[in-house]
C-alpha angles and dihedrals in degrees: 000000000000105000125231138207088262092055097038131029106155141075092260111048127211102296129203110237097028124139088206117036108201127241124294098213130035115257116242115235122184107157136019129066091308093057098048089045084048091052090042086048087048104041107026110018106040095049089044090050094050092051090049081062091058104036099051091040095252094134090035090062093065088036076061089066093051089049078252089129152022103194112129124262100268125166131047120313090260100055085120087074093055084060097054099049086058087057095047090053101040081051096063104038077054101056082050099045132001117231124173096219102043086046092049093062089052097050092051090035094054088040087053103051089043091064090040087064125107125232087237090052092244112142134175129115095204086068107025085045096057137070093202093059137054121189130278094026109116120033096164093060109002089085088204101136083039094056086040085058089051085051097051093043089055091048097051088040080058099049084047115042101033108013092250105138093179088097093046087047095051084043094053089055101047088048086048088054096052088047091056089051103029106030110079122118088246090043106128098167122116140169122265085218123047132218094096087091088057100040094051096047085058084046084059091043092051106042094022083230104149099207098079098055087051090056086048099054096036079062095056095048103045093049100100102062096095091249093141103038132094092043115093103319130025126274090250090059083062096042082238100118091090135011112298089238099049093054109122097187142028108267136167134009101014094216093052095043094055090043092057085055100059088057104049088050089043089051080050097052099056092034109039095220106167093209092062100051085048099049082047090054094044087056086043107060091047097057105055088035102047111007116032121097122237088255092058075256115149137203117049100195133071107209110071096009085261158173114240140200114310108287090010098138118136124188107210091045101038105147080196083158114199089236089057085049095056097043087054095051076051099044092047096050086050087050088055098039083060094039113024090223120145102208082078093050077051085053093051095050091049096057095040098051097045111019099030101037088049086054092082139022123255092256092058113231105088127069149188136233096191138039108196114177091222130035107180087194143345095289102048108161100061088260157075100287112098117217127253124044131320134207089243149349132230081220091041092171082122099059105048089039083053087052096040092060101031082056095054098035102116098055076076097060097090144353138202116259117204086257100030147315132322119211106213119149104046110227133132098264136140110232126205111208142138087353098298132104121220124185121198123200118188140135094213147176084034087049133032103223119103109185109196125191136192142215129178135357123289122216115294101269101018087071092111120106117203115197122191129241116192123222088253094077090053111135095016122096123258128208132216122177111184113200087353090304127121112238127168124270121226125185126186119173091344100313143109106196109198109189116213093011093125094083133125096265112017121141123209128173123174126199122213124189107234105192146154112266130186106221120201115199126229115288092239094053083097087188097067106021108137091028129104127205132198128234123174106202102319096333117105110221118207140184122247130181138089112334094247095053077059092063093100135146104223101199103113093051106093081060100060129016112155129202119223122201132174137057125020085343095076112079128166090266099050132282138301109274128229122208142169129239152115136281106226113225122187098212098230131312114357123178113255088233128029144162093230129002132181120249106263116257107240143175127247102239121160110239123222115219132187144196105290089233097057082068100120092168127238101109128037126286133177136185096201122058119192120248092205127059088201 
């Protein structure tokens, strides 16, 4: 049955072989660390993107097509998506909040790309714009089918969040129109970048057609021939070097990667096809065991924006691209959504509170690319590019993808269980499900307590509510006090199941111990091994200053780390972070290589450390200290 806004309201529509359904109704948030994300998306990040559009020719490009413009075609082949993100996001803040001007960009917008549109359905600038290609010509490079995914997930963000089906409409043409070209049984045609397969699997959800989910999973299924490869990058880099479904490990381009694999756990999702939910969990068992980044951050290499080798994860040359950061937190609501396991919902947080929330400034109008977990100076790629955030990029895929997600966040804050309703994602909201309302109120991650009310009764048998606890409190006591009263918690694979807790009145209220941690790394991870990092609850904490204040010897910090609160320490994400240790001095010249070599005199200095996120560039920073001044 076609879905509405009333049915569902969130990214990832109702599936069909689910173990959590999500919410039928978005949650209401109005304090806390999401709000305030929600109101710098509304009022900084969205005008100035909009203005980026403008200002780097993205929407003239598609002006170009109406005889609106005749600026010549500028950006990547793939600006319309950029487009299209903006429109994603500006639908659902507006499906939160309305707001003229920001209105008045999606109506012109919508109307824009309606009379852009060939009769055919075709639609892409980067084509129709320029006299040296012609459509469906390159489908390792020409990200067609992948605008065309950006355009199908706006559209559905529109019907959703506000009730505006143009967009839907302009969407269902131009997949027509694939269908007619790709579809075929001997189609062997497939896009170098995925998100088409997701995308079409929400179109399914959405309009209950069947054909687009039958385009989604005849890609999938056909990735693994060595179409894409030999042309400018290897088939790998396209995870086209085996069948999608036989691959063991994450390999290639990380963004791509992690987009596949929305859409193979989407296509599971709806279909139910066994082979696809256990090539997912092999993948993705490899990935948060041998190739993420303590930040939740993806992608080691920089050539080709890739995976490396297992435990290949440098610091000082992490690629950890905010995109990749983004298509995990995705890929990781989809794997819960399939398992109902809350180690994913650990891995999303992760990323969201470190990667993705690097990926802009707290203002809110400069961005990064990369997210590397040590920068040595200002210039730390051996190249041009200066550390830190900047306003644009020539290649913006980051920014609109960050407004895209910061806009439908809180659609990731619960689901609905058979029996009830999971808490996942802790944020204040109010969370419509079963017929009861349940309103959280926390200031988490930067404090432990969740406080949870009720009011009125759920469905007979959907009355248990299951809250998460992440792996980071392993080993500490948790508190739960129901009705202000102490009862025992008891937590088994992530979860407190209270029975009975969904009734008009109940009081619930869960304590987390947020606390520093010193973290050590895999001894196979060569790059950092010797070092020790600091996490307080899922943040990741690092050192900034001049390079040569970051030339500490770490060992006493597992001693002593020491939390500061108060002030212009405290942040959203938790406060800034205290430890001893010592300064390592060479005492002079030293050879750069030696057979033996006395430990360095130091200085003992306390060294300040702060969320990973609030790093803006300009000085040194580093995740991993080292624990030996040798």
């Amino acid at each position: 049955m076609p879905e509405t806004p009333a049915t569902a309201p969130a990214p990832v529509g109702p599936t069909a072989h689910g173990r959590r359904r999500p919410l039928r109704s978005a949650p209401l948030i109005e304090r806390g660390l999401v709000h305030e994300w929600h109101i710098r998306n509304r009022q900084v990040t969205l005008p100035h993107g909009i203005a980026m559009l403008e200002e780097y020719g993205t929407l003239d490009n598609v002006r170009r097509l109406t005889g609106e413009s005749d600026a010549e075609f500028r950006g990547m082949l793939f600006a319309d998506s950029d487009i299209y993100k903006t429109l994603e996001a500006a639908a659902w803040e507006l499906g939160r909040d309305e707001d003229a001007d920001l209105r008045s960009f999606f109506d012109r917008t919508v109307a824009l790309i309606e009379r852009a549109q060939q009769d055919d359905g075709y639609l892409d600038s980067a084509y129709l714009a320029r006299d040296d290609r012609r459509p469906w010509s390159d489908f390792a490079q020409g990200h067609e089918l992948y605008c065309l995914g950006h355009l199908i997930q706006a559209a559905v963000g529109a019907h959703r969040a506000i009730g505006d089906d143009r967009l839907l409409r302009v969407a269902e043409r131009f997949v027509e129109h694939a269908i007619a070209r790709l579809g075929a049984d001997d189609a062997v045609e497939y896009c170098g970048h995925p998100l088409i397969e997701a995308a079409l699997v929400e179109l399914h959800r959405t309009t209950g057609a069947d054909a687009p989910l039958a385009l989604a999973d005849a890609f999938v299924r056909r990735r693994g021939a060595g179409f894409l490869g030999g042309v400018i990058f290897g088939a790998e880099y396209y995870q086209d070097e085996q069948p999608a479904l036989e691959a063991t490990k994450m390999r290639g381009h990380a963004v791509r990667a992690l987009y596949l694999n929305q859409g193979i756990t989407d296509l599971y999702l709806e279909t139910g096809d066994p082979t696809m939910l256990d090539a997912m969990r092999t993948q993705w068992d490899d990935l948060i065991s041998r190739r993420m980044y303590l930040t939740g951050g993806t992608g080691a290499r920089h050539e080709d924006e890739a995976f490396g080798e297992a435990f290949e994860l440098p610091p000082d040359r992490a690629y950890a691209e905010t995109c990749a950061g983004v298509a995990l937190f995705g890929w990781a609501w989809r794997m819960y959504l399939a398992t109902g396991d809350a180690a994913c919902m650990d891995v999303a947080e992760t990323a969201l509170y470190n990667v993705v929330a690097a990926g802009i400034s707290t203002r809110g109008d400069s961005f990064t690319y990369v997210n590397p977990l040590q920068v040595r100076d200002e210039r730390p790629y051996g190249g041009a590019e200066p550390a830190g955030r900047r306003r644009w990029f020539s290649c913006a895929c980051c920014p609109p993808n960050l407004m895209r997600t910061f806009a439908a966040l809180e659609h990731h804050v619960a689901a609905e269980r058979p029996d009830g309703l999971d808490l996942v994602l802790y944020a204040s909201a109010t969370v419509q499900a079963h017929g009861a309302s349940v309103t959280i109120d926390t200031a988490y991650p930067a404090e432990g307590s969740i406080r949870i009310v009720v009011s009125g009764d759920a469905a007979a048998g959907r009355r248990r509510l299951a809250l998460r606890v992440p792996e980071w409190v392993s080993g500490r006591t948790v508190t739960l006090l129901r009705d202000g009263e102490t009862v025992d918690a008891v937590v088994d694979d992530g979860w407190i199941l209270i029975d009975d807790a969904l009734v008009d009145g109940a009081e619930i209220e869960l304590r987390l111990p947020v606390e520093v941690d010193v973290i050590h790394p895999h001894p196979l991870i060569d790059a950092v091994r010797g070092t020790v990092a600091v996490r307080r609850g899922p943040v990741v904490y690092c050192a900034v200053g001049d390079a040569d204040d970051l030339m500490v010897d770490a060992d006493a910090l597992a001693a002593r780390p020491v939390a500061r609160t108060g002030g212009a320490a405290g942040g959203l994400l938790g406060p800034r972070i205290t430890v001893a240790a010592h300064r390592v001095r060479t005492g002079g010249a030293q050879a750069l290589y030696a057979r033996g070599v006395d430990r360095a005199t130091s200085d003992e200095i306390v060294v300040e450390l702060r969320p990973f996120a609030e790093f803006d560039g300009g000085t040194a920073m580093r995740v991993w200290m080292p624990t030996s001044g040798r």
